[in-house]
N, C-alpha and C positions, 0 to 999 in steps of 0.2 A: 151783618155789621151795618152799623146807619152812623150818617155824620149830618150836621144840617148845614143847610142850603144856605151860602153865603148871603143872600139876596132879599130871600125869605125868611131865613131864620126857621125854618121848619125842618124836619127833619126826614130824609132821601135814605135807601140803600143805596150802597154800592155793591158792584156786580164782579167775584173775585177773579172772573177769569178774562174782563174785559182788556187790561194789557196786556197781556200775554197773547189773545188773540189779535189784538192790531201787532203785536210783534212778527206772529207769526204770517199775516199777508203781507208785511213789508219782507220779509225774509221770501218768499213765496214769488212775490215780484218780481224783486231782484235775481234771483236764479233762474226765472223766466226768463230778465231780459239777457242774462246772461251766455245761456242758453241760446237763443235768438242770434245772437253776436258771433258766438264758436259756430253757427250752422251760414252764417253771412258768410265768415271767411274759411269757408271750405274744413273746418277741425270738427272732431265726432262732439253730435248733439243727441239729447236721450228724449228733449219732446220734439224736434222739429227733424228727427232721425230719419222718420219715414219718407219726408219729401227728399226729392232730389239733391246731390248735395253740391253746395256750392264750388267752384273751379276755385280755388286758392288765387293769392291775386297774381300779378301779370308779372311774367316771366322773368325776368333779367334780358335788359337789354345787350342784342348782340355788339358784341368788340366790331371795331372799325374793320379790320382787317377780314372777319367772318363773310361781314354786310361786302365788302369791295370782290372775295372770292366767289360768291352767291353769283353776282351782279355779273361776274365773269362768265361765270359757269352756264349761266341763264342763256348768255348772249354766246353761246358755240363755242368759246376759247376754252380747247380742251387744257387740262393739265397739265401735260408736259411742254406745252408753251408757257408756263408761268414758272418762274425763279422766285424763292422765298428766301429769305435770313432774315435776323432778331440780332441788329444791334447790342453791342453793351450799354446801351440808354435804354433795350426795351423798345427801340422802336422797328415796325415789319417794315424790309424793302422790300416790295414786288417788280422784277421787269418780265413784261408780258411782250412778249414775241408773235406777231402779227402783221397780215396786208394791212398797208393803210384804209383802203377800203372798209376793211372790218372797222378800221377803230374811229373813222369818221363816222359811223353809225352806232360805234357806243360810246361815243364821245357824252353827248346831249343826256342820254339816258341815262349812264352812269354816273353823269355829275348830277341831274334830276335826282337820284335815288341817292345819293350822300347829299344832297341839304337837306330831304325831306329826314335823312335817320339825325336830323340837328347836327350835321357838320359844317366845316367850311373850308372852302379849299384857298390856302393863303398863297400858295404859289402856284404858277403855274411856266414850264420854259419848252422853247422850241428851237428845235434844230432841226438843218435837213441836209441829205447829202446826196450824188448821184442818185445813189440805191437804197438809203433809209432815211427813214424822218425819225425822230428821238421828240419824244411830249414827257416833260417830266410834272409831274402831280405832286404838289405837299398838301393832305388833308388835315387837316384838324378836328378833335373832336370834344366831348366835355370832358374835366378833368382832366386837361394836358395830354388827353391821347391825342397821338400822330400816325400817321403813315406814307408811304413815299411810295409813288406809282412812276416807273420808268415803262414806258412804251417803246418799243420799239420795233418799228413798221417798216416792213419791205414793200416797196413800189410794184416788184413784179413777180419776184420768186426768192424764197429765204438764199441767203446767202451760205454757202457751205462754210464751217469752221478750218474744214481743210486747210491748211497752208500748202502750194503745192513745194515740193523740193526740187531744190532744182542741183543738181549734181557738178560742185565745182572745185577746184585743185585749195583755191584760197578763202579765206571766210571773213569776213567786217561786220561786225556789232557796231549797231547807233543804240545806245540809250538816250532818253530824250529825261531829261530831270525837271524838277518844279511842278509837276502835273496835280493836280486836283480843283486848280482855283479857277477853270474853266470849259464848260462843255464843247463852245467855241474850239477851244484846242485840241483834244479828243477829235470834234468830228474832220479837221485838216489831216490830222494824220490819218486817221482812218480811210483817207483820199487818197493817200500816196500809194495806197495798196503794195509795201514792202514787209516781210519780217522785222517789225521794230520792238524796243522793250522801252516802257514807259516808266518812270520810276514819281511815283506817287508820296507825296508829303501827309504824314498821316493824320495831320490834324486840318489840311486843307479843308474847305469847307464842301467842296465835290467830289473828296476823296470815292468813294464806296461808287458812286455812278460813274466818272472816270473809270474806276477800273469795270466794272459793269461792261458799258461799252464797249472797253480796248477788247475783254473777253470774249465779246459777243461777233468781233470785229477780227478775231486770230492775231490780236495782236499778245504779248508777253507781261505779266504785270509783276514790277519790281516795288519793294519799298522802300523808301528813298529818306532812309534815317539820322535824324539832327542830331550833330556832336558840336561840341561846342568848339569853334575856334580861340587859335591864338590872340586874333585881334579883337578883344571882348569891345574894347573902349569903342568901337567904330558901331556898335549896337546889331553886329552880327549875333549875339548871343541871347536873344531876346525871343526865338521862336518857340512856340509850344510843343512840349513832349522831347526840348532838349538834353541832353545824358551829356554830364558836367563835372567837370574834377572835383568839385566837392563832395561828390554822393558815395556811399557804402556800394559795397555789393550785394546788400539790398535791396537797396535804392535804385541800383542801375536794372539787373534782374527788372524788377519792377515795373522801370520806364519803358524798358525794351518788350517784354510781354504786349503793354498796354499799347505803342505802337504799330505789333506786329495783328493786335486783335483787329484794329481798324481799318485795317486796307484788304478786304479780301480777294481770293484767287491769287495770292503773291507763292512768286515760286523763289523768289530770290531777295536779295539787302543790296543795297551800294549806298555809300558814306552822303549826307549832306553838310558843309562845310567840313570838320571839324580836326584842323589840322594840330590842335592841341591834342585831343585823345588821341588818334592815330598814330602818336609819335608813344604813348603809353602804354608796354606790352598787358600791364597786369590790367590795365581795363578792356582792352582788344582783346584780351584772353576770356574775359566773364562774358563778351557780348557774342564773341564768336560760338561760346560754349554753349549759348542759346539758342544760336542758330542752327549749331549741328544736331541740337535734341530737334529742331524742327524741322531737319532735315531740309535748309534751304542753303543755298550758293550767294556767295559776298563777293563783289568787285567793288574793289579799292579806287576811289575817285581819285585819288593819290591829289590833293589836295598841298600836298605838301612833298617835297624831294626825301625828307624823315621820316616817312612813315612807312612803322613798320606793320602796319595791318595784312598784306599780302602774305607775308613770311608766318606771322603766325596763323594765320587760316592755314597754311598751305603743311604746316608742322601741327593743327588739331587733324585735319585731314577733310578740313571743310574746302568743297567745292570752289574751285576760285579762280579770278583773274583781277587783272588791275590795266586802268585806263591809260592809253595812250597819247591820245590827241583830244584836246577840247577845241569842237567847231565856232564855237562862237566867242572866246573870251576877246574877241576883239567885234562889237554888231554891227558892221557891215557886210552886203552879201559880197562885194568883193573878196572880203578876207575868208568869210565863211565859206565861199567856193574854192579858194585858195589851199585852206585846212582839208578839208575834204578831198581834194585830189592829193594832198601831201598823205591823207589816211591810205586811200587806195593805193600809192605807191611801198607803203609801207608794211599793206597786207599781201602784196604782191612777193615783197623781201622777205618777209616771217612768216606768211604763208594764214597768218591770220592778226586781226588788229581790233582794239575796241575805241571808240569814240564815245563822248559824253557832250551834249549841247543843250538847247535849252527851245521850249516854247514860244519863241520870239515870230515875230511875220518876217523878218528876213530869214530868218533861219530856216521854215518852214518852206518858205519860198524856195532857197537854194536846193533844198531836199526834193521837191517837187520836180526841179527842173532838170536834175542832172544826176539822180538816181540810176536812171537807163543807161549813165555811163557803164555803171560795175559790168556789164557783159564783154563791152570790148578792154577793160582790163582783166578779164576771166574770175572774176571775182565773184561771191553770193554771198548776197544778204543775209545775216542770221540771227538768232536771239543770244542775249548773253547767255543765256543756259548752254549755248552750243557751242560756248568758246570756254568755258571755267574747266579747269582742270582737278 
């Protein structure tokens, strides 16, 4: 075939199979570099097959929680010194149990080795006591991951969980209420070294190490659950994870579940405020009901002289008792040492007694000082668990 030459005006063949062959090395190319590419990133190649073949690319970085176990593991802290759970946010507590000695020497190293995996630790608290120091860790990491590192370091030799018993005719429960809004608080009673039961607020912000601690410490961990009071107007009725006259039993169901998920190691319930519900069988009935599928024990703060919550525990056949004496509704330690020998006289007469008081420095104080009384009224300290019927 000829055509002529735009230029020239004269007259050229052309060559029929010249496009086809430039089609054909651009297509030739491409599969080449194609090829090239799938043998780059580690997937089967058929010309670059015979070389060695590429590692596929870089792994998945490890979870926060992995890299902190690693890090543990590395440095001698064997396993069964480390406590694990998975909050319902997904996020891991660890408290690792340890001489201090150890964890001053994986102190540096182990926060070395979480910035360099791109974390950063936003909090950090310290406590110490006679016989333990408590370091608590919030890491952070990309994407909103968290983890929370509870230390807890003995001075000289782990402390036994033992409670020892001490064998006595009469028995006094101290609940201590309000608990989670303070490490602070947690480590005073831990000092007293008595049988005491802590009752935790579950949406406090220290709830889960609170009881952590008290656990780790033989103390008793209660949950200390928000009902809604009569006197809404006073701004009583405004805590989170409140269970409220308006709700279904659904609704309540619900509330209570989500409570009971956040406070762990609880063996028992006792009421915060809520001298409106308490006086309400058919909602004391749906929350009791829950607690007996959980098989935990209810003492009635008795909040109110109307409340029948005691009576229906005691007719599902849930575990129970109900308070006698509040140590502090008046916060001086005069009155509070006042309350407190009126309790022991009254355990002395019934042969057992439960009190309910609160986290205050007097209060704490007076517990401190005059605890040693109970031997010369023949009295023993116990958990509520040991006084519900």
């Amino acid at each position: 075939m000829e055509r002529q030459n735009p230029l020239t005006g004269n007259a050229i063949k052309e060559n029929p199979f010249f496009f086809p062959l430039i089609f054909l090395i651009i297509a030739l190319i491409s599969a080449f570099c194609l090829d090239f590419i799938a043998w780059k990133k580690g997937d089967n190649s058929y010309v670059f097959g015979a070389f060695p073949k590429k590692e596929k690319a870089v792994a998945e970085k490890e979870s926060l929680e992995k890299i902190a176990l690693e890090k543990l593991f590395q440095h001698g802290i064997p396993s069964e010194s480390i406590e694990q759970y998975q909050d319902e946010e997904g996020i891991f507590h660890f408290m690792i149990d340890l001489p201090v000695e150890k964890y001053k020497i994986l102190e540096s190293s182990l926060e070395k080795d979480l910035k360099a995996a791109k974390t950063s630790i936003s909090k950090k608290e310290e406590d110490e006591t006679e016989e333990k120091n408590f370091y608590l860790w919030e890491v952070k990491g990309k994407k909103k991951q968290k983890i929370i590192l509870l230390f807890s370091c003995w001075k000289e030799k782990p402390p036994t969980e033992e409670v020892p018993v001490i064998r006595a005719k009469n028995k006094v429960a101290i609940i201590i209420d309000d608990m989670g809004y303070s490490l602070g608080a947690i480590r005073e009673i831990t000092e007293i070294q008595k049988p005491l039961t802590v009752a935790i607020l579950p949406f406090s912000p220290m709830a889960k190490e609170t009881a952590q601690i008290a656990r780790r410490n033989g103390l008793e961990v209660i949950l200390h659950l928000p009902l809604e009071a009569v006197n809404a107007d006073d701004g009583n009725n405004g805590i989170e994870g409140l269970i409220h006259s308006k709700m279904n039993q659904s609704e309540v169901i619900k509330a209570v579940d989500e409570s009971l998920d956040r406070v762990p190691y609880i063996s028992g319930v006792n009421n915060h405020m809520g001298s409106k519900i308490t006086t309400d069988e058919t909602f004391m009935s749906i929350i009791l009901e829950r607690l007996k599928q959980r098989d935990l024990f209810f003492i009635d703060s008795r909040t109110t002289t109307d409340s029948v919550a005691y009576d229906v525990a005691k007719n599902l056949g849930v575990p129970s008792a109900y308070r006698n004496i509040f140590l502090d509704n008046v916060v001086n330690e005069e009155s509070i040492k006042k309350n407190l020998m009126t309790l022991f006289k009254l355990a002395q007469k019934r042969g057992q007694a439960v009190a309910i008081c609160h986290p205050t420095p007097q209060t704490l104080k007076v517990l401190k000082e005059n605890l040693h009384l109970l031997d010369e009224y023949n009295l023993e300290a116990v958990f509520a668990s040991q006084i519900v019927k």
